[in-house]
VEXPADO-910612 format. One line per 4 residues: number of its first residue (from 1); for each residue x, y, z of C-alpha. Coordinates in nm, 3 decimals. Each point is the difference from the previous one (the first is absolute). Example, Ala and Ser with C-alpha at 12.3 -4.5 7.8 and 13.67 -1.06 7.14 Angstrom:
2
1	1.230/-0.450/0.780 ~ 0.137/0.344/-0.066
// end
This chain:
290
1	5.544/9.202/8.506 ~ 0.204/-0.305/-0.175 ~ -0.130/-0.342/-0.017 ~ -0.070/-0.201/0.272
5	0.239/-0.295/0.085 ~ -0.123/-0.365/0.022 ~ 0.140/-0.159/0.341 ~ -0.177/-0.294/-0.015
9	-0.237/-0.268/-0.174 ~ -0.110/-0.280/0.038 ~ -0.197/-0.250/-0.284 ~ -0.315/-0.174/0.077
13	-0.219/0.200/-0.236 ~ 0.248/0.234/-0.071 ~ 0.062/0.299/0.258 ~ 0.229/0.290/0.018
17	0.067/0.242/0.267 ~ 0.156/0.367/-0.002 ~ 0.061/0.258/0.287 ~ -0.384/0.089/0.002
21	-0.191/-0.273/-0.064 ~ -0.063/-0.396/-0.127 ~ -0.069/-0.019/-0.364 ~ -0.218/-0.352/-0.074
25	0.087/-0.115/-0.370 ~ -0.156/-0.294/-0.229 ~ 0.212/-0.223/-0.216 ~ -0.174/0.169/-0.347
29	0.162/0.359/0.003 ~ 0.276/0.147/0.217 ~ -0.199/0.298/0.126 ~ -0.206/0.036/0.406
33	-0.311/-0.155/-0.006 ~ -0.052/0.213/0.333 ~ 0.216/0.216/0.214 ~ -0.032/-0.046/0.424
37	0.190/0.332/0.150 ~ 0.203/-0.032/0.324 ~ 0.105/0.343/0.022 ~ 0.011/0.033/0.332
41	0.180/-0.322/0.101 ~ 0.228/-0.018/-0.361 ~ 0.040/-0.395/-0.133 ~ 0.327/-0.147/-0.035
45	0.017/-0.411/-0.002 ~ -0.349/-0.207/-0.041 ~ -0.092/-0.293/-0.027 ~ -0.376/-0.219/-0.093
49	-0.135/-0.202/0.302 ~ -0.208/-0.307/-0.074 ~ -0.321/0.148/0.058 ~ -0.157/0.203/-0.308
53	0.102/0.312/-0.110 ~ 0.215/0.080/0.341 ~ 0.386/0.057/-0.002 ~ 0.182/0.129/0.309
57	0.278/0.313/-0.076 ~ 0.240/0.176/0.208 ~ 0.022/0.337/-0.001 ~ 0.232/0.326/-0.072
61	-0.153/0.220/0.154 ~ -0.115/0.118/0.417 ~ 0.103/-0.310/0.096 ~ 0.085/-0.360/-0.023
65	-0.272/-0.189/0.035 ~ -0.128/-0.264/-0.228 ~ -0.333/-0.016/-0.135 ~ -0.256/-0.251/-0.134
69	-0.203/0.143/-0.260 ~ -0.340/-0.084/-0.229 ~ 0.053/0.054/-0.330 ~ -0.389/-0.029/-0.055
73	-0.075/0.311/0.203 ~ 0.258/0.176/0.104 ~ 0.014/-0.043/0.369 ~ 0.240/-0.160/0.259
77	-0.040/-0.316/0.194 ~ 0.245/0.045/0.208 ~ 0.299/0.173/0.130 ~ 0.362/-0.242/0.120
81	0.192/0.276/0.236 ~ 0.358/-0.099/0.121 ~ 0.276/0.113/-0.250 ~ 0.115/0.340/0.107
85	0.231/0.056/-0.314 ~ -0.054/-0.049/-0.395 ~ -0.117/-0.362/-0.100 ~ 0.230/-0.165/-0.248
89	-0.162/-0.337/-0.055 ~ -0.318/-0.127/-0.020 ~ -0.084/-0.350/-0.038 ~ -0.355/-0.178/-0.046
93	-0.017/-0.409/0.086 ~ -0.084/-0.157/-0.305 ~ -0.230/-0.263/0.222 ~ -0.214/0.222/0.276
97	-0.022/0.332/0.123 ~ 0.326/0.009/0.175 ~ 0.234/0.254/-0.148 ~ 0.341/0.157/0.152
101	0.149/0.337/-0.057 ~ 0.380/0.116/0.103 ~ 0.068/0.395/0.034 ~ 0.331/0.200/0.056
105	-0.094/-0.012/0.363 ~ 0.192/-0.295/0.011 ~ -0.281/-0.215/0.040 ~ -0.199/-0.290/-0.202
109	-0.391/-0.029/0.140 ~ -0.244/-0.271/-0.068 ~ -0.344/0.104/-0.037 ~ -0.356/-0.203/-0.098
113	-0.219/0.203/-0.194 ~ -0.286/-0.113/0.242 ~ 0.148/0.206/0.262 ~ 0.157/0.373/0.035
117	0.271/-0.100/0.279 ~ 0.351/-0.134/-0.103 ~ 0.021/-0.405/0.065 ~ 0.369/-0.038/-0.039
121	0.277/0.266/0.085 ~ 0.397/-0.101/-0.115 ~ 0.247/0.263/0.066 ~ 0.326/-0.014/-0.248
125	0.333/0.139/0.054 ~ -0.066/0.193/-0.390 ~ -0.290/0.102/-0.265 ~ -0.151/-0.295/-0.057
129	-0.153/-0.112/-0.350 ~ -0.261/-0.287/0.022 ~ -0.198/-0.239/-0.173 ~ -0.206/-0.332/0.024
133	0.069/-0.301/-0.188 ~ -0.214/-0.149/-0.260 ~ -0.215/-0.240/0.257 ~ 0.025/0.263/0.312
137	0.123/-0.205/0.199 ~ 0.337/0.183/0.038 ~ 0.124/0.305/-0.077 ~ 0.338/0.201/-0.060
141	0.148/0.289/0.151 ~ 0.310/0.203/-0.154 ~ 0.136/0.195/0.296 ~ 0.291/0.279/-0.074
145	0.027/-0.082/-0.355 ~ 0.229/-0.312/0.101 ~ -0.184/-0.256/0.194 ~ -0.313/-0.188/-0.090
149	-0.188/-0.197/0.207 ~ -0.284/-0.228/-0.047 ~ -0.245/-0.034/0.300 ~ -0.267/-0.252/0.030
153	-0.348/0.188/0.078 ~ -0.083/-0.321/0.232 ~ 0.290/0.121/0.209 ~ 0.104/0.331/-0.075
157	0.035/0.073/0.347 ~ 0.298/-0.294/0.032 ~ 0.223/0.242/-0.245 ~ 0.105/-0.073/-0.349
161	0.084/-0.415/-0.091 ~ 0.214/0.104/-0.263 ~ 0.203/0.265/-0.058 ~ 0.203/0.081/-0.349
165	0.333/0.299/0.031 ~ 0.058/0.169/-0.330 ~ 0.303/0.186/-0.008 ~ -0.084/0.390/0.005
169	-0.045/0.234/-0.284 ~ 0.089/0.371/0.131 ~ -0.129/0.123/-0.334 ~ -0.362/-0.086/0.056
173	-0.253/-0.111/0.225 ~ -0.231/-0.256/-0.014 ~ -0.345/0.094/-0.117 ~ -0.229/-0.321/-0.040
177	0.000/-0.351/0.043 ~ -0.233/-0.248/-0.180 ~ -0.033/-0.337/-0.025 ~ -0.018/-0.221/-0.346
181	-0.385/-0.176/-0.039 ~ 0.202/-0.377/0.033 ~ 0.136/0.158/0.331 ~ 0.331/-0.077/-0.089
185	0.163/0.313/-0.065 ~ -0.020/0.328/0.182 ~ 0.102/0.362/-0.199 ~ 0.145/0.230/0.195
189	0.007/0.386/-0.182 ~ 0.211/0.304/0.056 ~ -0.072/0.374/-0.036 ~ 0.346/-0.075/-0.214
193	0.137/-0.170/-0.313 ~ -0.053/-0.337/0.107 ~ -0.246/-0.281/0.086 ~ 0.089/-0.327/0.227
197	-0.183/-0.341/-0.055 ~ 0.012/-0.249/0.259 ~ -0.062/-0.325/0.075 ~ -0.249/-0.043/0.230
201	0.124/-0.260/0.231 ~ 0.318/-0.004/-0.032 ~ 0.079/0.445/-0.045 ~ 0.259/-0.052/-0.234
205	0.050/0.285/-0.247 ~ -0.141/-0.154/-0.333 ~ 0.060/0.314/-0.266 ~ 0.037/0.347/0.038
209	-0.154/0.206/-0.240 ~ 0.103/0.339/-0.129 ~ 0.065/0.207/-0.344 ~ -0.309/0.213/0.060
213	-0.014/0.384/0.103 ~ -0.079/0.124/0.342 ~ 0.237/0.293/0.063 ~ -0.230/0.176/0.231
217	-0.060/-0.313/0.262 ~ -0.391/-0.009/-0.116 ~ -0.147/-0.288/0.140 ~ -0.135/-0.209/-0.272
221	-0.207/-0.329/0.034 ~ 0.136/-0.302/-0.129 ~ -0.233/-0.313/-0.054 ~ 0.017/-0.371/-0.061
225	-0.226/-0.109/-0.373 ~ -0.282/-0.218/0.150 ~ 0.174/-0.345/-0.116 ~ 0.327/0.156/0.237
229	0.254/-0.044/-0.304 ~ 0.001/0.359/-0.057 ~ 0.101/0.310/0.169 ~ -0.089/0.391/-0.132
233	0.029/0.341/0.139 ~ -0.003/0.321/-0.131 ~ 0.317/0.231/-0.004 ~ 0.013/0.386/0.025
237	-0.015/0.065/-0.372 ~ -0.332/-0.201/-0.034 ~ 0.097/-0.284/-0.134 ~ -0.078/-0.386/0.154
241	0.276/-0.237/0.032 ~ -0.061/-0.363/-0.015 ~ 0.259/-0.299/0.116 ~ -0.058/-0.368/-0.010
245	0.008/-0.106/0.369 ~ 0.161/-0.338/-0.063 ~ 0.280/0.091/-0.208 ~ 0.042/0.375/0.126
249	0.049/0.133/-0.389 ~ -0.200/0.272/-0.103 ~ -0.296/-0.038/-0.230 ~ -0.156/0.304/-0.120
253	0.018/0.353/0.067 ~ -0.405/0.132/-0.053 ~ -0.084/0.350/-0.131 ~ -0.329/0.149/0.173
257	0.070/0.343/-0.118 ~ 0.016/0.064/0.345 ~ 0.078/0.401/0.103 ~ 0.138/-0.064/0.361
261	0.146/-0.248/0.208 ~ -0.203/-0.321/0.016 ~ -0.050/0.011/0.316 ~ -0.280/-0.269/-0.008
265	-0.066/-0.381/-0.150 ~ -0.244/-0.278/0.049 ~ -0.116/-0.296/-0.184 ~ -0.357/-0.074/0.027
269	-0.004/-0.387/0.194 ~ -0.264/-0.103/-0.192 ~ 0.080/0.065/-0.390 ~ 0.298/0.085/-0.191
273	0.052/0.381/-0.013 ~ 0.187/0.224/0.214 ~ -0.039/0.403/0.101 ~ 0.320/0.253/0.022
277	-0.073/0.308/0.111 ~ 0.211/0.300/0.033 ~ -0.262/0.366/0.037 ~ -0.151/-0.198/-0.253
281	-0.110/-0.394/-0.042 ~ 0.049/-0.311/-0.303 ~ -0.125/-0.265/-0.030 ~ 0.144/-0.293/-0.186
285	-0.107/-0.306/-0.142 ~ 0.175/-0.244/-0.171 ~ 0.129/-0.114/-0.356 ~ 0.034/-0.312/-0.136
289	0.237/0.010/-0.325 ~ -0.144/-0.215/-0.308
// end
């Protein structure tokens, strides 16, 4: 049996997950402190809650059903039924326990962590790709890998108050959509060559980024640096790509001896070190040059 893939992480004490199970990590050694199997359901994206040692994932396996999950013992707290096809985004409000999730069912669903039916229910003409903004107070939707729309959760129900037309790539589709930490720019990535930055309130096309490898239409995170002035993801022959957002020009290309795709990277919000993971994880900290 070959190694497994990582399809997502995400960094609050570091966590990785593969097709079996959630992996918790501390910031000392790059190796599981503790392994939580979900054989039966499969993980694919997660994401921490507020609460202590909880996340919620979606799964790749039976069905598609989301699912909150303690870390401290293993056991679910609840169950959030209503996408009937694979779940493609998952996004947590960085203020309260709201978080919304958007599936190839056509659909993006609102949910509160406090309770296991849907509160919100937008259908889209396209696979949707979501995310909140920095404050939760809005959030974005990319519909059909040419549209994005930005929804305030006040009024959701109204429709979109903006809405930003990017002129269509056949070559890709869209696979994520984040937002910078100063809410001003919004990163749209491809299971392609290229990555689209945006301004936020306006959706004009800042940069496009390209020059790394993805042959095989992987779908590889892309992230903002915490201070938003950077912009990394990892390419299919495991290296990480950096670009200065402001300027557009490439920075750095990072070596992680990587021996996949790099399918995965977060920084850690708190301190200064990122994790890239391909079937395997890094974790990098920074130099400072005398």
């Amino acid at each position: 049996m070959g190694k497994a893939e990582l399809t997502a992480m995400f960094m609050q004490e570091p966590m990785r997950c593969s097709r079996g199970g959630v992996h918790e990590g501390t910031n000392r050694m790059p190796r599981p402190k503790r392994t939580l199997y979900s054989k039966k359901y499969g993980v694919d994206l997660i994401r921490y809650t507020h609460a202590a040692n909880t996340v919620v994932y979606s799964s790749n396996k039976i069905d598609d059903t989301i699912r909150y999950l303690s870390l401290h013992d293993n056991k679910y707290i609840r169950y959030f039924p209503g996408h009937n096809k694979r779940v493609t985004s998952l996004s947590m409000s960085p203020v309260d326990d709201t978080f919304i999730s958007g599936s190839l069912d056509k659909t993006i669903r609102l949910w509160d962590l406090r309770s296991p039916n849907c509160q919100g229910l937008m259908h889209l003409q396209g696979k949707p790709v979501c995310s909140f903004d920095p404050e939760g107070l809005i959030f974005a939707a990319g519909v059909n890998s040419e549209m994005v729309k930005l929804y305030d959760l006040r009024s959701f129900d109204k429709g979109p108050f903006a809405t930003f037309k990017l002129q269509y790539d056949r070559t890709c589709e869209w696979t994520g959509l984040k937002f910078s930490n100063d809410g001003k720019l919004i990163l749209v990535s491809t299971n392609g060559g290229a990555l689209r930055l945006l301004d936020a309130f306006k959706g004009a096309v800042m940069h496009s980024f390209g020059g790394y490898n993805n042959s095989k239409a992987v779908t590889l995170e892309a992230s903002f640096t915490p201070d938003s002035q950077f912009i990394m993801i990892g390419s299919e022959d495991g290296k990480v790509h950096v670009w200065n957002a402001e300027s557009g020009m490439k920075v750095a290309v990072l070596d992680g001896k990587h021996t996949g795709p790099v399918t995965c990277l977060q920084f850690n919000p708190k301190f200064m070190t990122f994790a890239s993971a391909c079937s395997n994880m890094a974790f990098w900290l920074p130099t400072i040059d005398d």
